[in-house]
N, C-alpha and C positions, 0 to 999 in steps of 0.2 A: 243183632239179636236173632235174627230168621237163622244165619249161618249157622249160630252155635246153639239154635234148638231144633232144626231142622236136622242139622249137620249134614246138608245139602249148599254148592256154592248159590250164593244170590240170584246170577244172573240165569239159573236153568231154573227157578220155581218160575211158576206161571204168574203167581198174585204178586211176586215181588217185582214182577217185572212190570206187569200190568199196573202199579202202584207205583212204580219209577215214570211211567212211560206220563202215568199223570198227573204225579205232581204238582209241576208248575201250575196246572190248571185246576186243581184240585185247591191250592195256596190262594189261587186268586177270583176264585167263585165261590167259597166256602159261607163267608159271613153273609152272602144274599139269600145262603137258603136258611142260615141259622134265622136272619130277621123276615124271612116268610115264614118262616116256624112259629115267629112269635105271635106275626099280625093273625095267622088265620086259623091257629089251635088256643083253646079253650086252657091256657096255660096252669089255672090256679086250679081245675079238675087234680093236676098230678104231684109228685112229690117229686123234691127238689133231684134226687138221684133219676128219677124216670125221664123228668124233664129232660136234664143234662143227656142222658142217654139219648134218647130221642132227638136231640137237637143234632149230635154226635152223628146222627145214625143217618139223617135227611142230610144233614150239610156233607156229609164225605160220599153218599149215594148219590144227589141229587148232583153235585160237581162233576161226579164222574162224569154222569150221563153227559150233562151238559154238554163237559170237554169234548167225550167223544162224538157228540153229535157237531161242537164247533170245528171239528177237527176236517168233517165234510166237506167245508164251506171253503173254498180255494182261498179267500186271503186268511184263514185264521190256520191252516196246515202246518204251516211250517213254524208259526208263533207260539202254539199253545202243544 
């Protein structure tokens, strides 16, 4: 999709690279921030689309960091 709206190849855009690089990590931290999302915001305040967004928005931001900050840590380097 980036290729053919971009019409730039994949691996020279900076976000698609950065978004490949963390993946894996990104796959497998996702659902801890979506269910801290739940525990500790005021959910019935929003409406169903805001929610979704929101949860969208903390679980693929809060992943990254995560990864990148797991990525520091000499035995999770080469894992994640």
């Amino acid at each position: 999709l980036l290729r053919r709206v971009l019409d730039v190849p994949v691996d020279r855009h900076p976000v698609a690279r950065a978004l490949a690089r963390d993946s894996f990590g990104i796959y497998l931290i996702h659902p801890l921030f979506g269910h801290l999302a739940i525990w500790f915001f005021d959910y019935r305040a929003l409406s169903v689309p805001a929610l979704q967004t929101g949860i969208f928005a903390v679980g693929v931001l809060g992943s990254v960091v995560l990864t990148r900050a797991l990525r520091l840590l000499p035995g999770f380097r080469d894992k994640i």
